[in-house]
PDB file with SEQRES, HELIX, SHEET and CRYST1 records, atoms N, CA, C and O in Angstrom:
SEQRES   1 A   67  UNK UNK UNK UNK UNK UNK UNK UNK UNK UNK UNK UNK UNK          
SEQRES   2 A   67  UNK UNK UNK UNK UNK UNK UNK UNK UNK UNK UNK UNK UNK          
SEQRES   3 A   67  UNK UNK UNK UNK UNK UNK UNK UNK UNK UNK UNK UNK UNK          
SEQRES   4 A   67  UNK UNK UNK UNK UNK UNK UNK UNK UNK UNK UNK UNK UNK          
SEQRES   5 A   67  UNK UNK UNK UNK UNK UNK UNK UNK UNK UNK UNK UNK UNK          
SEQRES   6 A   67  UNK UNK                                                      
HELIX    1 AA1 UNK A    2  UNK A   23  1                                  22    
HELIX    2 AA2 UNK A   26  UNK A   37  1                                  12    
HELIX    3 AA3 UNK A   38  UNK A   40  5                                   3    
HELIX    4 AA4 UNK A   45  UNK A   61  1                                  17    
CRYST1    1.000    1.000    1.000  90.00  90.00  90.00 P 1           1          
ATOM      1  N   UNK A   1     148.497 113.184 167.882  1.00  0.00           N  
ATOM      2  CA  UNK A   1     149.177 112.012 167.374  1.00  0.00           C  
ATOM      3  C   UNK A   1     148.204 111.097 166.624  1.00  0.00           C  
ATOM      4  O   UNK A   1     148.394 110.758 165.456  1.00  0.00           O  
ATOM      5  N   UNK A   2     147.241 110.747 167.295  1.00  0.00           N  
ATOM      6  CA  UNK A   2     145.780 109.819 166.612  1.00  0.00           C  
ATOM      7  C   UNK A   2     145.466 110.652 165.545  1.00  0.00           C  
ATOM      8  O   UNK A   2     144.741 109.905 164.888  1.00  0.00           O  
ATOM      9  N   UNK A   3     145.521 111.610 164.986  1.00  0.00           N  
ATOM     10  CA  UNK A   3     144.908 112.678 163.696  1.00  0.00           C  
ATOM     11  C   UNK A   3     146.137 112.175 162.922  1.00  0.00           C  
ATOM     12  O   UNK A   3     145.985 111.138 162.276  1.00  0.00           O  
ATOM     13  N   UNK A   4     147.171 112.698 162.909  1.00  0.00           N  
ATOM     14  CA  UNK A   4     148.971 112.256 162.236  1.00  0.00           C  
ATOM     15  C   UNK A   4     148.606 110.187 161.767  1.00  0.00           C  
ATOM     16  O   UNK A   4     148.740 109.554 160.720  1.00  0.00           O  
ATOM     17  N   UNK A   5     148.336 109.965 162.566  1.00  0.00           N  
ATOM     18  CA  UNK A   5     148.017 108.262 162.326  1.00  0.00           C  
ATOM     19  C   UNK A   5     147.143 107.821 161.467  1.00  0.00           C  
ATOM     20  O   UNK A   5     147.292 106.935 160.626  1.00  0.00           O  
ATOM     21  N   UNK A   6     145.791 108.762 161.803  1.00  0.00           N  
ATOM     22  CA  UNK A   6     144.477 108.303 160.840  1.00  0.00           C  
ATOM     23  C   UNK A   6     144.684 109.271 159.342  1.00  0.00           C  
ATOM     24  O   UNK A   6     144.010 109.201 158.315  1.00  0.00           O  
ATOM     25  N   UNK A   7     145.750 110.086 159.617  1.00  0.00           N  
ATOM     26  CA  UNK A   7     145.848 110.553 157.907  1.00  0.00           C  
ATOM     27  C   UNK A   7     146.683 109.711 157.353  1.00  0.00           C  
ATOM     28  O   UNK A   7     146.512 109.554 156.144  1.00  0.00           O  
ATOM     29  N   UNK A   8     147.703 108.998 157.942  1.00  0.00           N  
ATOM     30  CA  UNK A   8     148.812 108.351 157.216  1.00  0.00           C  
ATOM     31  C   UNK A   8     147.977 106.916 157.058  1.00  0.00           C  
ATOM     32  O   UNK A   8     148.331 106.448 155.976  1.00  0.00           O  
ATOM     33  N   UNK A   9     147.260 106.254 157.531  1.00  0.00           N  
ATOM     34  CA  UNK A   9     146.450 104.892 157.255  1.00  0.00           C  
ATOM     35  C   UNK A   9     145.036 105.335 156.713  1.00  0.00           C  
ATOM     36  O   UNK A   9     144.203 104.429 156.677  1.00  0.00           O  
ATOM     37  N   UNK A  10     144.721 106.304 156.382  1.00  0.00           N  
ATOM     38  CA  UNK A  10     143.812 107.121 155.491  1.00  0.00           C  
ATOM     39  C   UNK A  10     144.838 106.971 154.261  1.00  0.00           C  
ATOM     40  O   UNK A  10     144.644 105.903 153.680  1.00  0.00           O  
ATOM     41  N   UNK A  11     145.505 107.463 153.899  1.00  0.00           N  
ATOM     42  CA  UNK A  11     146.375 107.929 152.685  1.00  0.00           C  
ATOM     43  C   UNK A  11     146.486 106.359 152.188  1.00  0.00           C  
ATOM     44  O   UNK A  11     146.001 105.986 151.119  1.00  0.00           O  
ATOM     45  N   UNK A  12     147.170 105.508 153.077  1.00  0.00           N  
ATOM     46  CA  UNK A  12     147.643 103.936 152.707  1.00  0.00           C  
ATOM     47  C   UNK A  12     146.255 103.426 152.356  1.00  0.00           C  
ATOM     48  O   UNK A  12     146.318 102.734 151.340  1.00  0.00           O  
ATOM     49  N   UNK A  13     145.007 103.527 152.849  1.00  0.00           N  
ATOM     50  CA  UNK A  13     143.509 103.025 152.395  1.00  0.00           C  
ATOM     51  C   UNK A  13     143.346 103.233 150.987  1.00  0.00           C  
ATOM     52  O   UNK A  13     142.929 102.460 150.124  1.00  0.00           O  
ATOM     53  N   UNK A  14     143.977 105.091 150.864  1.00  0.00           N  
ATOM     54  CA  UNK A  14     143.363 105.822 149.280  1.00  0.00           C  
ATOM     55  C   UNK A  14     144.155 104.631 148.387  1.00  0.00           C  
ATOM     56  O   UNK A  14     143.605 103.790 147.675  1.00  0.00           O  
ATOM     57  N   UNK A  15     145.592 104.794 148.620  1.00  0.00           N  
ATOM     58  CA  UNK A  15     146.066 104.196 147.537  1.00  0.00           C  
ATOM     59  C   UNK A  15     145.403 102.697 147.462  1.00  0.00           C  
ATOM     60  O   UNK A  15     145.143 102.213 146.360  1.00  0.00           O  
ATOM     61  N   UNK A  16     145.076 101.803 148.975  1.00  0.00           N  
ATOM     62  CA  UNK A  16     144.617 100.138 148.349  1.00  0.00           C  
ATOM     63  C   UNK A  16     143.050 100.664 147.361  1.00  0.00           C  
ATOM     64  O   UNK A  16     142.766  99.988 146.373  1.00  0.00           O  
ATOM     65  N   UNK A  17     142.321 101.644 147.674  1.00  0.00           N  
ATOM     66  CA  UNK A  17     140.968 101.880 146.648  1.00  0.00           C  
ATOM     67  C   UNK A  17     141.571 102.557 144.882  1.00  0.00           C  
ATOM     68  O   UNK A  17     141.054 102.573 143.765  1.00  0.00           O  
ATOM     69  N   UNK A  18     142.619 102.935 145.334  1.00  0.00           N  
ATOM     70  CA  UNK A  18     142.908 103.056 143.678  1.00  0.00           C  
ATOM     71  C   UNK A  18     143.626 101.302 142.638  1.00  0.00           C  
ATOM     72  O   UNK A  18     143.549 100.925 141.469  1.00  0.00           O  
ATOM     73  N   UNK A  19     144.131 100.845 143.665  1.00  0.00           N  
ATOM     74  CA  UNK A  19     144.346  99.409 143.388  1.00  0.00           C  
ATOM     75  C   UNK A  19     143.097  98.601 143.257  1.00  0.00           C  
ATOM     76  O   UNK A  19     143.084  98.077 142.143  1.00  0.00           O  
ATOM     77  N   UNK A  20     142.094  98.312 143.928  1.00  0.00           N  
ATOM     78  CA  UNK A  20     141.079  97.708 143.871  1.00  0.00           C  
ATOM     79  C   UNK A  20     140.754  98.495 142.307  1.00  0.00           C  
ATOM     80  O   UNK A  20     141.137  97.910 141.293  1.00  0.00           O  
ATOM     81  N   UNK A  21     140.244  99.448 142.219  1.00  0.00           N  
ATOM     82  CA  UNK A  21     139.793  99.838 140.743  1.00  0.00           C  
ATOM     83  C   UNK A  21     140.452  99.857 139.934  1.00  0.00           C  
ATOM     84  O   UNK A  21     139.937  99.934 138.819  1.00  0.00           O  
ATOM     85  N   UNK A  22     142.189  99.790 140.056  1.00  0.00           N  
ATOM     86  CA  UNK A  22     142.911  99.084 139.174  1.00  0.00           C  
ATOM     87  C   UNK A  22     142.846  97.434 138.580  1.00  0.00           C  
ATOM     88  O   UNK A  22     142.661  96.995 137.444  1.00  0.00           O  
ATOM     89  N   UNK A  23     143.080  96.780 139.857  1.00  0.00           N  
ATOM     90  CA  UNK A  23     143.201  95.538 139.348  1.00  0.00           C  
ATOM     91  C   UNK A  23     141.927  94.792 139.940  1.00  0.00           C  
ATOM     92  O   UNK A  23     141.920  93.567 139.817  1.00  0.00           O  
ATOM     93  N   UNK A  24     140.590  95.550 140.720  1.00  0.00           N  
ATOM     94  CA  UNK A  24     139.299  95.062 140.094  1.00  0.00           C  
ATOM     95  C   UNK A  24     139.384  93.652 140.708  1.00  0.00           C  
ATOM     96  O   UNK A  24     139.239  92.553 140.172  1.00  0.00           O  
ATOM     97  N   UNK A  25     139.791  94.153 142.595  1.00  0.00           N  
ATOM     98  CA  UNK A  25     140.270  93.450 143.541  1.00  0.00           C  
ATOM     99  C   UNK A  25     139.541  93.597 144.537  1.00  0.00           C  
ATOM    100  O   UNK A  25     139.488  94.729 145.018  1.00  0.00           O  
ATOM    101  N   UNK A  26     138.865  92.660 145.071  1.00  0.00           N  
ATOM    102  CA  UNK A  26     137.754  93.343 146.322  1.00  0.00           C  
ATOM    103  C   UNK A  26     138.480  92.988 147.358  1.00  0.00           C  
ATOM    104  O   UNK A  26     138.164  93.678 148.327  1.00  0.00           O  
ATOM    105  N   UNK A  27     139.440  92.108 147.639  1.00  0.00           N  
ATOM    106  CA  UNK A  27     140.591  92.799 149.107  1.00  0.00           C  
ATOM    107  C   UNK A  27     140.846  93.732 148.867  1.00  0.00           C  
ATOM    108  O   UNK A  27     140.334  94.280 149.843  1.00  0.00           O  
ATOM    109  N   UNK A  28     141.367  94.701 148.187  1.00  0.00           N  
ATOM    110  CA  UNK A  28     141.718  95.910 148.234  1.00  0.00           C  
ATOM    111  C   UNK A  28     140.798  96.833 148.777  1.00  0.00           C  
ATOM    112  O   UNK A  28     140.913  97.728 149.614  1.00  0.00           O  
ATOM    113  N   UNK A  29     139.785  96.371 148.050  1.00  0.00           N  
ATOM    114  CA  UNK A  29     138.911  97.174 148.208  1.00  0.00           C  
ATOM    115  C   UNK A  29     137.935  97.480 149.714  1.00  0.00           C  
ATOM    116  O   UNK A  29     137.397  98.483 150.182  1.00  0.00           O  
ATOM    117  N   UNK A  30     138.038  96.214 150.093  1.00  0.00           N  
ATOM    118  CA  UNK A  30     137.163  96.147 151.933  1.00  0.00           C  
ATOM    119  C   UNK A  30     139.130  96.607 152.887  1.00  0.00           C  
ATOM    120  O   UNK A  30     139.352  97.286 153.890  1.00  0.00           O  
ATOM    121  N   UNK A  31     139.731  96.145 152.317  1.00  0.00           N  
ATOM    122  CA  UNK A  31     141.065  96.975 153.337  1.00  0.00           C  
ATOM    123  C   UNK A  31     141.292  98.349 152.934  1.00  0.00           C  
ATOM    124  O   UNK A  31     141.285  99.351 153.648  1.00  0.00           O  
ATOM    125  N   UNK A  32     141.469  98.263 151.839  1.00  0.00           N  
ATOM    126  CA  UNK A  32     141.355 100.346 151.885  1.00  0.00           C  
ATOM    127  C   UNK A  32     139.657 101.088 152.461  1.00  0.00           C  
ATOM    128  O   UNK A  32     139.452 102.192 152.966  1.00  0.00           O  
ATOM    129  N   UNK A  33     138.838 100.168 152.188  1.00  0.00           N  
ATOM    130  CA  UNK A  33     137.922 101.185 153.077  1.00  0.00           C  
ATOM    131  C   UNK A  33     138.168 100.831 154.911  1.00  0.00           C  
ATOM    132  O   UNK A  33     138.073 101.901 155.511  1.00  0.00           O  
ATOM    133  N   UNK A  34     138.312 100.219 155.416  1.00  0.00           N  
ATOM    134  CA  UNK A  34     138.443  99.820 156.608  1.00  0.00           C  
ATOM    135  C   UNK A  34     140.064 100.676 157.118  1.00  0.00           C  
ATOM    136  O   UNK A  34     140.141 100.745 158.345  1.00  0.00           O  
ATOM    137  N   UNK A  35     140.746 101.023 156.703  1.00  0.00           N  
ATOM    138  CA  UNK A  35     141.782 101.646 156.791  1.00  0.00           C  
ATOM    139  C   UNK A  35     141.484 103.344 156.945  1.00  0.00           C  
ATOM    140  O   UNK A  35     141.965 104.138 157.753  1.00  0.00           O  
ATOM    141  N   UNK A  36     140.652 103.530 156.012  1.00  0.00           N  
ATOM    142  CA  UNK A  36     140.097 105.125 155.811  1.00  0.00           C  
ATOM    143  C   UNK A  36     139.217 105.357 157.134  1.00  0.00           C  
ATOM    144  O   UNK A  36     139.363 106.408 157.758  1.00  0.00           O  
ATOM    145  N   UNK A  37     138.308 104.386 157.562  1.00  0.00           N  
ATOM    146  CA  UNK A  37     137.251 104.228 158.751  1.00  0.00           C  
ATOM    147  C   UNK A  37     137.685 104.072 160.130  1.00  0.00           C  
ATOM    148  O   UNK A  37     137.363 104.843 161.033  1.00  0.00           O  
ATOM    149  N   UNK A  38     138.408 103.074 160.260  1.00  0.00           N  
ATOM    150  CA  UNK A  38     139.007 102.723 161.652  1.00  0.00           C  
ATOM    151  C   UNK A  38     139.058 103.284 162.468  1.00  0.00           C  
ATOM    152  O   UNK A  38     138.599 102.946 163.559  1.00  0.00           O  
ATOM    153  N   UNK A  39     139.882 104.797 162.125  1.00  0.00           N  
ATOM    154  CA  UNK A  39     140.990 105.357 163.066  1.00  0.00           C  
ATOM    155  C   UNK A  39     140.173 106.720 163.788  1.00  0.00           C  
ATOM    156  O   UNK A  39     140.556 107.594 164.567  1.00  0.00           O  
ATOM    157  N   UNK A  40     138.653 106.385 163.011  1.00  0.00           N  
ATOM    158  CA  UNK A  40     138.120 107.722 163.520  1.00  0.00           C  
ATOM    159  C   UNK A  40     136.693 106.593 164.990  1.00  0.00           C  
ATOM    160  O   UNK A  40     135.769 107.180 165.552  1.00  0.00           O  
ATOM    161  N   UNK A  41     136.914 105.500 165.138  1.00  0.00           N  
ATOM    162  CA  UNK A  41     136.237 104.684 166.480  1.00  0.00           C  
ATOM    163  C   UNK A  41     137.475 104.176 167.164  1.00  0.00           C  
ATOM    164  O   UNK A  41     137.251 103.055 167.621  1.00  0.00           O  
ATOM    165  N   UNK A  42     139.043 104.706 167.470  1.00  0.00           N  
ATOM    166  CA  UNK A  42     139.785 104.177 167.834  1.00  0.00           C  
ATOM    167  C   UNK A  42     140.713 105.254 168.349  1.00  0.00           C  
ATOM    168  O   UNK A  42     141.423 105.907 167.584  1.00  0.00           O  
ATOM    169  N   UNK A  43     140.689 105.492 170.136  1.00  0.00           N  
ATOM    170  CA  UNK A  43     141.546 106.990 170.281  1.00  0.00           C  
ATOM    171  C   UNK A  43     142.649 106.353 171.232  1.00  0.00           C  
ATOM    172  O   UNK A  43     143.058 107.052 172.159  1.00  0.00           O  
ATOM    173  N   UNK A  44     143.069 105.295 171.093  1.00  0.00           N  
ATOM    174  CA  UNK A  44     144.639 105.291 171.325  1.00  0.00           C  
ATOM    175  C   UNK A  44     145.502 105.297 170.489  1.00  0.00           C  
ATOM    176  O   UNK A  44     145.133 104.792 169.429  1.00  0.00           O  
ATOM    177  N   UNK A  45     146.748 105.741 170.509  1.00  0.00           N  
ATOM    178  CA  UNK A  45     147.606 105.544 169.281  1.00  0.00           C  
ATOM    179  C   UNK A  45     148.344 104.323 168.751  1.00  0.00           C  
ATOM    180  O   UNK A  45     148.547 103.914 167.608  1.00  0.00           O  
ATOM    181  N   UNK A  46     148.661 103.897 169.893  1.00  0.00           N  
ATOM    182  CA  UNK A  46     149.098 102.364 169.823  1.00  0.00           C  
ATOM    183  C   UNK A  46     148.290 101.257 169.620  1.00  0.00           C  
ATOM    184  O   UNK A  46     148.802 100.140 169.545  1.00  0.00           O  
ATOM    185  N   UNK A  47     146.583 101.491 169.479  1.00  0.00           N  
ATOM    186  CA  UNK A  47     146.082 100.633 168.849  1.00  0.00           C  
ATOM    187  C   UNK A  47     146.123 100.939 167.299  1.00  0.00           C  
ATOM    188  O   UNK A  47     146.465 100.199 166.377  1.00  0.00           O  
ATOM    189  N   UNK A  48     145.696 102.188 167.282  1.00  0.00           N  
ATOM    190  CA  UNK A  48     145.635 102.808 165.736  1.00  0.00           C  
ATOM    191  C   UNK A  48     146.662 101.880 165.097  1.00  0.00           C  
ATOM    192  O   UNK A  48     146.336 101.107 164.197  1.00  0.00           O  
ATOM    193  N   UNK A  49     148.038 101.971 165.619  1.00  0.00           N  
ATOM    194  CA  UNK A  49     149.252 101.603 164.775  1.00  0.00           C  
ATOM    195  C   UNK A  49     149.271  99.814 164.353  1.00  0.00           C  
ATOM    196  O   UNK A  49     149.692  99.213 163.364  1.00  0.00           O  
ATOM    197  N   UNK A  50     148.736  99.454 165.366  1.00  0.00           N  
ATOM    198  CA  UNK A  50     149.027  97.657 165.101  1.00  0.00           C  
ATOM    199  C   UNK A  50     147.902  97.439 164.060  1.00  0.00           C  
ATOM    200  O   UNK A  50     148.204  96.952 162.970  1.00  0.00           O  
ATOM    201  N   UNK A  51     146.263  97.867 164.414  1.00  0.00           N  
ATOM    202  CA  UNK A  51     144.936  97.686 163.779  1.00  0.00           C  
ATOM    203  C   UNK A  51     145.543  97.969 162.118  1.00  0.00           C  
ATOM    204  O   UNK A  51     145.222  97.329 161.116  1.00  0.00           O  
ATOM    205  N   UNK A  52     146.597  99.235 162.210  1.00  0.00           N  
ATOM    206  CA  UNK A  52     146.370  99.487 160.738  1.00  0.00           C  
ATOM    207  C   UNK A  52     147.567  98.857 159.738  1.00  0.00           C  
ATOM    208  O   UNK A  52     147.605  99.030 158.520  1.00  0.00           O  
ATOM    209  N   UNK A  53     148.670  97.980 160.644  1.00  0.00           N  
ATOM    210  CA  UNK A  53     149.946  97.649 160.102  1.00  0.00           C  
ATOM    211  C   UNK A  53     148.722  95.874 159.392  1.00  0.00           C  
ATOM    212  O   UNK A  53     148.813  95.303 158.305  1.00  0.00           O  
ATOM    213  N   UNK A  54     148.036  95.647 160.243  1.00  0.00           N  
ATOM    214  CA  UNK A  54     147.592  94.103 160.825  1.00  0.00           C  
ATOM    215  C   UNK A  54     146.912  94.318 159.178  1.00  0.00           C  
ATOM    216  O   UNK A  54     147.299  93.656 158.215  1.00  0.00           O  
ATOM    217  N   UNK A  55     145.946  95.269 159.119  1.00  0.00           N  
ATOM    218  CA  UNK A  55     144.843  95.591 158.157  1.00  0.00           C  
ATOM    219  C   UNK A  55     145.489  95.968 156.471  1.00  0.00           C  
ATOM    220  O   UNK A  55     144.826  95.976 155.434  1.00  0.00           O  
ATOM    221  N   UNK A  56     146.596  96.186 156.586  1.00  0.00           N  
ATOM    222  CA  UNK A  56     147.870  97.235 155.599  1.00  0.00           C  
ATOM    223  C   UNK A  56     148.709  95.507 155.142  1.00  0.00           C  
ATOM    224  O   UNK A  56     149.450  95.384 154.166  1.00  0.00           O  
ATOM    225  N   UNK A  57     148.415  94.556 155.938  1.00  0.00           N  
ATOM    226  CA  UNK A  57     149.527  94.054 155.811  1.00  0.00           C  
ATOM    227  C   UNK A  57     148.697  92.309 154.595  1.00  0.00           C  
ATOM    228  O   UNK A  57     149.281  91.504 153.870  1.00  0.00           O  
ATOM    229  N   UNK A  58     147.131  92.466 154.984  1.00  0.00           N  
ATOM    230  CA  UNK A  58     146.578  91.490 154.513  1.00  0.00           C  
ATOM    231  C   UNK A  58     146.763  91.548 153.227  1.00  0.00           C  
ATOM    232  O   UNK A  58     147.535  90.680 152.820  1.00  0.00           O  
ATOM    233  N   UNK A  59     146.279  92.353 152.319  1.00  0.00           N  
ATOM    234  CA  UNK A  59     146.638  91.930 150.686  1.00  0.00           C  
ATOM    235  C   UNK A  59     147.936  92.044 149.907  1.00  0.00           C  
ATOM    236  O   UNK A  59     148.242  91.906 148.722  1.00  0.00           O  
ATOM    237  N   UNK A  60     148.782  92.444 151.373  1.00  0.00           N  
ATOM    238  CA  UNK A  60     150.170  91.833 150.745  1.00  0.00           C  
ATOM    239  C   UNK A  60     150.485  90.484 151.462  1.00  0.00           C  
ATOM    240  O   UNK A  60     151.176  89.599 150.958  1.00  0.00           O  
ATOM    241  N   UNK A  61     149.843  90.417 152.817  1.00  0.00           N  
ATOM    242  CA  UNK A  61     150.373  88.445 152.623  1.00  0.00           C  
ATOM    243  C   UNK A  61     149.751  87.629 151.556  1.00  0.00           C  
ATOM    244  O   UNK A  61     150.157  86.554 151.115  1.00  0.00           O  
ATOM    245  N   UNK A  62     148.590  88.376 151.173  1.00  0.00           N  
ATOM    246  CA  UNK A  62     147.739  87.552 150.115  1.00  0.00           C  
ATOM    247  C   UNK A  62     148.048  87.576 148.848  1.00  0.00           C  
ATOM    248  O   UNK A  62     147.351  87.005 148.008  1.00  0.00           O  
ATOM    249  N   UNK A  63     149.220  88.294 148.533  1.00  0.00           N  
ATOM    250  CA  UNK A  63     149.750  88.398 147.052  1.00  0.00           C  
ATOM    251  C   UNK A  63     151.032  87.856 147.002  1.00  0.00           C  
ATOM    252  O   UNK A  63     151.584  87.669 145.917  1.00  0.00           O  
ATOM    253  N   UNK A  64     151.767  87.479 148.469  1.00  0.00           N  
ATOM    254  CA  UNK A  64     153.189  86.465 148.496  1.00  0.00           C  
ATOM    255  C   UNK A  64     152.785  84.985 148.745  1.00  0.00           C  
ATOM    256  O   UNK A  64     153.581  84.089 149.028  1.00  0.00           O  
ATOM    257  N   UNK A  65     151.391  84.844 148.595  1.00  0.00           N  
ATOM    258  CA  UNK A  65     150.663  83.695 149.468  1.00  0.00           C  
ATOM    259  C   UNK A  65     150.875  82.977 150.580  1.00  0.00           C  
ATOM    260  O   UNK A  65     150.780  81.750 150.624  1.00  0.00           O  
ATOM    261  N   UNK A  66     151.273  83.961 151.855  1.00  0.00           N  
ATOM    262  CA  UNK A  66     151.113  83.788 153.246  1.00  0.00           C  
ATOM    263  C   UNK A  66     149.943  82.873 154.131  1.00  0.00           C  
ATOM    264  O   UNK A  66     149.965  82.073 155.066  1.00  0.00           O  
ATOM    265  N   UNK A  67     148.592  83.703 152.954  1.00  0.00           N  
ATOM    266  CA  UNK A  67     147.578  83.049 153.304  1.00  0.00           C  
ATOM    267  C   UNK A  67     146.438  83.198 152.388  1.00  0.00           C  
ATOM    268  O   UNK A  67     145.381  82.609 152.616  1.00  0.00           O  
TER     269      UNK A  67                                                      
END                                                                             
């Protein structure tokens, strides 16, 4: 289940690092690498899931200006 988790918040990382070199964004860029990294110092699944919704979720509150 933790492998199934760290590929799917792996995959969501790739795409924020193709955004960062799109729009040349360094949130993107420290949350898609931290997304790709995480899940391999983290062997519960239910942390995996919140760490990576919490981490997935910052440069979109930061683009509705949440914060």
């Amino acid at each position: 289940m933790t492998l199934f988790l760290g590929l799917v918040f792996g995959a969501i990382g790739t795409v924020y690092l193709a955004l960062a070199k799109k729009e040349h964004d360094v949130m993107y860029l420290l949350c898609g690498f931290a997304l790709i990294v995480y899940p391999y110092f983290i062997d519960n699944a239910v942390l995996i899931i919140v760490i990576g919704v919490a981490i997935a979720a910052i440069p979109i509150g930061r683009a509705k200006g949440w914060f």
